[in-house]
C-alpha positions as CSV (number, residue, x, y, z in Angstrom):
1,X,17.2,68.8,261.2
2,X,17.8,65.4,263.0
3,X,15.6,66.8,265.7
4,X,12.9,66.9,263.7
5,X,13.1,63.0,262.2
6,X,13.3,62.4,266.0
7,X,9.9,63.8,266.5
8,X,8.9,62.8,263.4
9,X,9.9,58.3,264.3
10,X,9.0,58.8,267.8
11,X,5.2,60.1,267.0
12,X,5.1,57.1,264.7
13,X,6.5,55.0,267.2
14,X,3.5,56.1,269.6
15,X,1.0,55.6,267.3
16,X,2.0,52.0,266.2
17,X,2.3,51.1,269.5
18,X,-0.8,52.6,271.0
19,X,-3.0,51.2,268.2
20,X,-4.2,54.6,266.8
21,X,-2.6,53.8,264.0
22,X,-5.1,51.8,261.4
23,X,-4.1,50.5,258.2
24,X,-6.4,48.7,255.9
25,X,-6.9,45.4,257.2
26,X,-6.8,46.1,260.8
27,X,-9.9,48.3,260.3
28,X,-11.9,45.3,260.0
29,X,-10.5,43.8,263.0
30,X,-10.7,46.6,265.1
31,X,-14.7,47.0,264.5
32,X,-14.9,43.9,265.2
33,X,-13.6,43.9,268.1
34,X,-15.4,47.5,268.9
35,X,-18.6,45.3,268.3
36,X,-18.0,42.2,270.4
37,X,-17.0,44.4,273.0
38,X,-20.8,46.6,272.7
39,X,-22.3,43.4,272.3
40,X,-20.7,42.3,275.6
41,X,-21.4,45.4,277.7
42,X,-25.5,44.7,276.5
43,X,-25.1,48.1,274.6
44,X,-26.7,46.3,271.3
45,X,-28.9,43.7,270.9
46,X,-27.7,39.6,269.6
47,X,-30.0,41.0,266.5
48,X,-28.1,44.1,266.1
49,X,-25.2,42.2,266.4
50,X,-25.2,39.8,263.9
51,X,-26.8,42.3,261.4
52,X,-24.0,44.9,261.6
53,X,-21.6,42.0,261.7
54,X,-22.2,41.2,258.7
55,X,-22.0,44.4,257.2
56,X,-18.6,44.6,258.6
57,X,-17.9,41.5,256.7
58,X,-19.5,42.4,253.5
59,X,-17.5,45.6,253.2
């Protein structure tokens, strides 16, 4: 049984640390920072940019 909390805080642990874990406010953040970082690699357009940015902000 103790093994099992084990796997259970360490899995938790990975996530938290590793970022894959997203809770409600860092959602915004995080495509945010998705977005500067398209915007930077000249996958999107300044237009695109600032449109979807402020979708991200309306929602």
């Amino acid at each position: 049984m103790m093994v099992l909390w084990l796997v259970i805080i360490g899995v938790l642990v990975y996530y938290l640390i590793n970022g894959s874990f997203e809770i409600g406010s860092f959602k915004k953040s995080n495509a945010l920072d998705k977005l500067n970082e398209r915007l930077a690699k000249g996958e999107i357009s300044i237009e695109e940019y600032k449109k979807i940015k402020t979708t991200l902000k309306e929602s």
